[in-house]
N, C-alpha and C positions, 0 to 999 in steps of 0.2 A: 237522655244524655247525662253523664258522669259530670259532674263541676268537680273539680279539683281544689281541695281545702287553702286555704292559703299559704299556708305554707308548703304544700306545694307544688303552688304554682311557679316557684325558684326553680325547681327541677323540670318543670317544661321549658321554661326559658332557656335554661343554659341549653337545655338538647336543641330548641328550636335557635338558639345561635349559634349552636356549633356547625349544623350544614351549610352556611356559606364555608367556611373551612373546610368539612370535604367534598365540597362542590371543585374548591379552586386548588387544593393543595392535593387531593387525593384520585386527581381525573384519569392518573396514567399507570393508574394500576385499580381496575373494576372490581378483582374479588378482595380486596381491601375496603373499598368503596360501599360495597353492599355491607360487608359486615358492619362497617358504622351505622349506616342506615337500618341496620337490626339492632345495633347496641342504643339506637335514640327512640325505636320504637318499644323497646324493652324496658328503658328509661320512661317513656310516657304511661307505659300499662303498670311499672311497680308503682306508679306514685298516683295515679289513678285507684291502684287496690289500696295501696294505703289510707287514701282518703275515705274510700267506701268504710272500711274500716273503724278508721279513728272516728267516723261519722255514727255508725252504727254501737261504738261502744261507749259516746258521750250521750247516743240516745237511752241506751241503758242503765248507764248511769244516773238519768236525771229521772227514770221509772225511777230506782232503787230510792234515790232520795226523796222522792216524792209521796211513794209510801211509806218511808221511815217519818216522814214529817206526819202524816194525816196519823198510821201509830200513837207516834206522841199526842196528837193532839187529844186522838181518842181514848186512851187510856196514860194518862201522867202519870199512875202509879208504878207501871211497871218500866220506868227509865230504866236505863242499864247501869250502875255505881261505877 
């Protein structure tokens, strides 16, 4: 299961409160209806990849520093000026 980063998680909220809205405003006209119902589930899968994302490149990041650290520790002389 995907956990959505915290930030966001805003962006599932807003979709998951918009459908009482077109539950009750949007009932008398269906091919309107559906299309929101694809624009929240669109909503939920871009902020989902997002997170995948942002997740995988602060994992990265924290490789990158980690061997820049163990680097320095190993060899001090060649710091960069």
């Amino acid at each position: 299961m995907v956990w959505l980063a915290w930030r966001n998680q805003f962006a599932a909220l807003a979709g998951a409160s918009y459908i009482p809205h077109i539950v009750m405003a949007w009932k008398t006209e269906p091919e309107y209806t559906t299309a929101q119902y694809v624009d929240i589930g669109m909503l939920f899968l871009i902020a989902a990849l997002t997170s995948i994302l942002a997740d995988h490149e602060r994992a990265q990041r924290h490789k990158v520093e980690e061997n820049a650290r163990q680097l320095t520790e190993e060899c001090p002389v060649a710091e960069v000026f």
